[in-house]
C-alpha positions in Angstrom: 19.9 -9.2 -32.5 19.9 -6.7 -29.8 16.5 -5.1 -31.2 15.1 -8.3 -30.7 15.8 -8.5 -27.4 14.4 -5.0 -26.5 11.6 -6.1 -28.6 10.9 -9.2 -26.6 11.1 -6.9 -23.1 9.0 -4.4 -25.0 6.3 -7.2 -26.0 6.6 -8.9 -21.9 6.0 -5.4 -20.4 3.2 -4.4 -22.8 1.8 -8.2 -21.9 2.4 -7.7 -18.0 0.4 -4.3 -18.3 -2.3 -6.0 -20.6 -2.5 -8.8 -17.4 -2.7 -5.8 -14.2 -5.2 -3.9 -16.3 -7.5 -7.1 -16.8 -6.8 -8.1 -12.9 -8.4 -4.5 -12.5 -11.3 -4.9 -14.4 -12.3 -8.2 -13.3 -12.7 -6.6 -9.9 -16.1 -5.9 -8.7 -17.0 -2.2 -8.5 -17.4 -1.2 -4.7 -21.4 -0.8 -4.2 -21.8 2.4 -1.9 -22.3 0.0 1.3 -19.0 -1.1 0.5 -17.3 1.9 0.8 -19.3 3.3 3.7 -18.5 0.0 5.6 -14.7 1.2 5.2 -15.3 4.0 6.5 -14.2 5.8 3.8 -17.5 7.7 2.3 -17.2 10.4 -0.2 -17.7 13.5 2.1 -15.2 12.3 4.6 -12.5 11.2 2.6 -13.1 14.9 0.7 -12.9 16.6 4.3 -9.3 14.6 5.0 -8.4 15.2 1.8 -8.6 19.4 2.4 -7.5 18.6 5.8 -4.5 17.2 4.7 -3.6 19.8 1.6 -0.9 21.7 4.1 0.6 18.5 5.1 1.0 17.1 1.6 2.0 20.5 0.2 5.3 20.6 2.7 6.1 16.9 2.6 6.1 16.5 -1.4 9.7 14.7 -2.3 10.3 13.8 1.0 11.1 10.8 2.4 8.2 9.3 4.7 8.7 6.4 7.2 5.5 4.5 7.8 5.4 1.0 10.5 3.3 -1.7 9.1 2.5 -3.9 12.2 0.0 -4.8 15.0 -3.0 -5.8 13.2 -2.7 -4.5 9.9 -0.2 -7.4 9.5 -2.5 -10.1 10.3 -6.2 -8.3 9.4 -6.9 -8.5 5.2 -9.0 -5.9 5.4 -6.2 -3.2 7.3 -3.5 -4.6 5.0 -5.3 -3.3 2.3 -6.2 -0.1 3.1 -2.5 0.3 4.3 -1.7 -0.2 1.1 -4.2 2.0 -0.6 -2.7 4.4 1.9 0.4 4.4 0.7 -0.6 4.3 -2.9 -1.7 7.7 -2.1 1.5 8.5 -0.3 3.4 8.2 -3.2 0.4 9.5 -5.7 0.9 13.0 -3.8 4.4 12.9 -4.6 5.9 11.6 -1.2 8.1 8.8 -1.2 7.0 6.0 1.7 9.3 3.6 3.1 7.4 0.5 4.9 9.0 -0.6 7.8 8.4 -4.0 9.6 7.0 -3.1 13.4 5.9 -6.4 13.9 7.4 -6.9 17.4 4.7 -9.2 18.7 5.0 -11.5 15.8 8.8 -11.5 15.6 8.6 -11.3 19.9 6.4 -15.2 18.9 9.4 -16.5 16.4 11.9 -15.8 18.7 9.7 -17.7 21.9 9.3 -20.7 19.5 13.5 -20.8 18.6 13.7 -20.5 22.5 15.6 -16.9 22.3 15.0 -14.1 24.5 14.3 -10.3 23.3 15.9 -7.6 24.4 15.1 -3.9 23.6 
């Protein structure tokens, strides 16, 4: 009974995997415009890339804080290159911890709920 229980979670990961890899796929390659309209054309992420070689070399392992706010919260297009950003983080071997700055945003809720911020 127990093996076909691992066997189930087996079968559901290899099925989740299976899913994420067709999500992938069914994504449009990015044209070059694409990727020059992000800013993030081959020669200059290559340059930031060598740039950022000493940086990466003495942070690997360590523990990086990065804020998420301001308008990568509320802009698609910032939210997800903060996120490809991190991937990267973490694909150089650091290990990035997100934290909320959202202060205008939470600075709105408390307005709304009639409470006053202090900092």
């Amino acid at each position: 009974m127990h093996s076909d229980a691992s066997s189930t979670k087996s079968n559901s990961v290899s099925e989740r995997s299976e899913r994420q890899l067709q999500i992938m796929n069914d994504k449009p390659t990015p044209t070059a415009q694409d990727v020059a309209d992000r800013g993030f054309e081959p020669n200059r992420r290559a340059q930031a890339l060598i740039e950022a070689l000493p940086y990466i070399d003495r942070f690997r392992g360590a523990v990086v804080v990065v804020k998420f706010g301001g308008n990568a919260m509320i802009d698609p297009d910032l939210s997800r290159t903060f996120a490809e950003d991190i991937v990267l983080l973490r694909s150089v071997g650091m290990k990035p911890v997100v934290v909320h700055g959202g202060g205008p945003q939470i600075g709105d809720l408390l307005g709304r709920l009639g409470k006053e911020s202090e900092f």
